[in-house]
Backbone as a ProteinNet text record, in pm:
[ID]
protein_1_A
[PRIMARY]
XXXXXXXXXXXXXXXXXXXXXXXXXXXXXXXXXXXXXXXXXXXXXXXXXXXXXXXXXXXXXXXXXXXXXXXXXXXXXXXXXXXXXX
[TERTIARY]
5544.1	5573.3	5675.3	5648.9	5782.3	5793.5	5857.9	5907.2	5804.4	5763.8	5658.9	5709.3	5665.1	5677.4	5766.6	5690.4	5739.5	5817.4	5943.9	6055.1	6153.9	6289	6369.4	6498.3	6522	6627.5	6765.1	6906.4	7028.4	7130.4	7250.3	7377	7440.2	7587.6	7644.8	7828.3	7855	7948.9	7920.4	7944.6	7940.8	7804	7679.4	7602.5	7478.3	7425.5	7265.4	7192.5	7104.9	7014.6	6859.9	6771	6650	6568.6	6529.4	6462.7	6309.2	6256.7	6109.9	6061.3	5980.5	5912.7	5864.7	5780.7	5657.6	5558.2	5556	5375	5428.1	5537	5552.3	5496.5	5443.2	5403.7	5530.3	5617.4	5745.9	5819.3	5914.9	6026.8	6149.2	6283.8	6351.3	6422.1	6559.9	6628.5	6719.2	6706.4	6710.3	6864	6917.9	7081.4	7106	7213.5	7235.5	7345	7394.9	7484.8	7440.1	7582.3	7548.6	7413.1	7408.2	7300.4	7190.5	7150.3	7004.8	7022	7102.7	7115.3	7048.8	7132.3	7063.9	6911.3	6891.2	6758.2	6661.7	6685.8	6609.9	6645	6737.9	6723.7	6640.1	6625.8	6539.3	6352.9	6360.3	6229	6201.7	6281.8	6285.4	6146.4	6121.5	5999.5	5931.8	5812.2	5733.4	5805.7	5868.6	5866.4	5827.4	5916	5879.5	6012.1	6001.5	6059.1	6143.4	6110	6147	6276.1	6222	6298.1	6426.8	6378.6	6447.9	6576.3	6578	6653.7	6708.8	6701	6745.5	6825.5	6790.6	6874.8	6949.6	6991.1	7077.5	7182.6	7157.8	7256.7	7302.6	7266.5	7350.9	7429.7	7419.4	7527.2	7652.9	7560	7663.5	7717.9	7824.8	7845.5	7840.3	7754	7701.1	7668.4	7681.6	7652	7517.6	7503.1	7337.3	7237.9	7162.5	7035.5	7079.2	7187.2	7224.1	7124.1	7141.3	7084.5	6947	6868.7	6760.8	6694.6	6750.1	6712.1	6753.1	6856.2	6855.9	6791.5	6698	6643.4	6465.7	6458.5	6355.9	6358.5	6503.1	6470.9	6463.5	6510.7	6502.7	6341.5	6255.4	6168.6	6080.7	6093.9	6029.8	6040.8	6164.7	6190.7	6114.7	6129.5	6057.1	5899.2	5862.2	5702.7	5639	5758.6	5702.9	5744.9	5822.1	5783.8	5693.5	5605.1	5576.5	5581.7	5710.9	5789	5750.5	5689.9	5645.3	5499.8	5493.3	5352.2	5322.6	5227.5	5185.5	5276.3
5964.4	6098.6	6091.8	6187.2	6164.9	6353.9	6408.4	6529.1	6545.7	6720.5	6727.5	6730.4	6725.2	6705.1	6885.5	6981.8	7128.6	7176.8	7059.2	7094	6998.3	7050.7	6978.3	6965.2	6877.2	6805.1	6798.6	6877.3	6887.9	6855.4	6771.4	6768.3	6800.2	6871.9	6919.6	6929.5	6827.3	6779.6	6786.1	6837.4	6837	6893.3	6992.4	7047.1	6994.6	7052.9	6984.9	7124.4	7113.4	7228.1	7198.8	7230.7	7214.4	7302.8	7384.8	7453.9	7403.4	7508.8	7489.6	7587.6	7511.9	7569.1	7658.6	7696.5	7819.5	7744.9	7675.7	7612.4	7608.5	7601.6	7514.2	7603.9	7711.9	7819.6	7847.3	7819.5	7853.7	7958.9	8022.1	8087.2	8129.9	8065.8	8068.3	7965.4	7946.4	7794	7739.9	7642	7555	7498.6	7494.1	7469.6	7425.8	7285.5	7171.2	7097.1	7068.5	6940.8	6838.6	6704	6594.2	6517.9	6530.5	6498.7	6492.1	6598.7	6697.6	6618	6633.1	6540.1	6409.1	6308.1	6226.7	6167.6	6261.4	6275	6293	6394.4	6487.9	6366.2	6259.3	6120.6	6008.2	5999.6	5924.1	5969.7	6087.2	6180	6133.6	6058.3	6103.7	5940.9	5895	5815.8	5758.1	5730.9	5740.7	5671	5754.4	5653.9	5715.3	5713.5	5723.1	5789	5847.8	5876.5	5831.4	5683.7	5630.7	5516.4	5493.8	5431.4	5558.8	5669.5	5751.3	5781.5	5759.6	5770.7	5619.7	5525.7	5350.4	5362.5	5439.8	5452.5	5524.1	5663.5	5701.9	5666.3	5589.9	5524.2	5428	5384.7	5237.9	5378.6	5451.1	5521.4	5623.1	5644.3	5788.3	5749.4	5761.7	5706.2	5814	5852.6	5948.7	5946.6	6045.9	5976.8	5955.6	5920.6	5847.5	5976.5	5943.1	6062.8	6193.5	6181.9	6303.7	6332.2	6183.5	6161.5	6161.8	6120.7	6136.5	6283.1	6396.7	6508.8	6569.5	6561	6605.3	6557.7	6449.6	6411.5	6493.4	6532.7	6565.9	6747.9	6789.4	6924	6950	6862.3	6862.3	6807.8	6787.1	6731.9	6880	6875.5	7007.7	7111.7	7103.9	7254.7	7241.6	7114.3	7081.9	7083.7	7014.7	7020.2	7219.6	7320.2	7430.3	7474.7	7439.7	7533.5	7436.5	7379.8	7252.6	7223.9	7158.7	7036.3	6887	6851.4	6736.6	6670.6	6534.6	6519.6	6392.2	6407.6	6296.2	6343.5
16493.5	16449	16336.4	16275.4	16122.1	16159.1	16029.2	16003.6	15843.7	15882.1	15744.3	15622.5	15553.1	15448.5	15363.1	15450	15446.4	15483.2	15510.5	15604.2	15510	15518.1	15426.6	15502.4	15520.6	15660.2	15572.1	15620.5	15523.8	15625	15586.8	15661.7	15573.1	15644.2	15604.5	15641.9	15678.6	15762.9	15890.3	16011.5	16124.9	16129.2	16047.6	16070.4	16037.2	16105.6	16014.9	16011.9	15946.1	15869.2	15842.6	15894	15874.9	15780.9	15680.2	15582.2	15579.4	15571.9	15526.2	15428.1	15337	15207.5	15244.3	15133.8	15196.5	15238.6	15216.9	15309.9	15453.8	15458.5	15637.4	15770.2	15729.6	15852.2	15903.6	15900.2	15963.3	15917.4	15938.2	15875.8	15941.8	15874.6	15935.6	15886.5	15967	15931.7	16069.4	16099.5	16195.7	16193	16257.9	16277.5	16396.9	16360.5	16465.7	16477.3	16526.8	16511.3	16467.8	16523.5	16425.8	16510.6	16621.9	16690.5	16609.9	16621.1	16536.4	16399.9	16314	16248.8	16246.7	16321.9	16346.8	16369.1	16482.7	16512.7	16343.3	16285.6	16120.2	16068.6	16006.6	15944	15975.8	16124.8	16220	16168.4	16136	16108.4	15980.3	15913.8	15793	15739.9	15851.8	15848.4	16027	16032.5	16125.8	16235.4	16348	16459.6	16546.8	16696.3	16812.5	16887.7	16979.4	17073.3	17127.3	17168.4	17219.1	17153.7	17000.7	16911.1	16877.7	16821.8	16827.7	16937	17067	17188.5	17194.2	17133.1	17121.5	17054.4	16898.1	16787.2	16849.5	16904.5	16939.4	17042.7	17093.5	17192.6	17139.9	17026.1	16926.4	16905.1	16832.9	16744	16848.8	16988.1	17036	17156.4	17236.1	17409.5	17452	17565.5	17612.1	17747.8	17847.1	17985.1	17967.7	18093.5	18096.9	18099.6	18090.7	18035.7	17945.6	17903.3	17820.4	17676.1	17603.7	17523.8	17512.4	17648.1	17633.5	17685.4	17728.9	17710.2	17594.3	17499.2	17439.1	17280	17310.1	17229.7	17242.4	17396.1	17424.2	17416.4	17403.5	17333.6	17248.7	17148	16955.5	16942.7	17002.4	16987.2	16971.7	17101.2	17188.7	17084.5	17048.2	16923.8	16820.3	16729.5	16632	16662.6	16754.3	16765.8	16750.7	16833.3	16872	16703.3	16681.8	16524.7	16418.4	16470.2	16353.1	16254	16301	16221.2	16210.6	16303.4	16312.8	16323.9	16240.1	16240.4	16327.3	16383	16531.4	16670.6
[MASK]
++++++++++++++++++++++++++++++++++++++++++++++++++++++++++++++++++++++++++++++++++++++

């Protein structure tokens, strides 16, 4: 899965920001922490879920499964406004 191409992934110090063009069927703008962040850079070419939730535990100390639900609601969000491809 990556992030479309109709979506334009922004940090902004502590924030992150998701935008989509006019093609993206979407409308609206998407606002996050540095998490989300993370995650929208991770997007920013084809992986996985699962790499995605690896990478984040190199970078964050977090109790245990924190990270991986909250990798699975940024997912969840992105897939329901589609944001994401695969």
């Amino acid at each position: 899965m990556r992030l479309k191409r109709e979506f334009i992934a922004h940090e902004a110090g502590a924030e992150a920001v998701l935008v989509p063009t006019a093609d993206a069927g979407f409308s609206g703008v998407v606002r996050g922490n540095g998490t989300l962040g993370a995650i929208l850079g991770l997007l920013g070419e084809d992986t996985t879920e699962r790499d995605v939730v690896a990478a984040l535990r190199e970078r964050f100390d977090a109790p245990a499964g924190a990270i991986e639900r909250d990798v699975a609601r940024a997912l969840g969000e992105l897939r329901r406004i589609g944001a994401l491809d695969g």
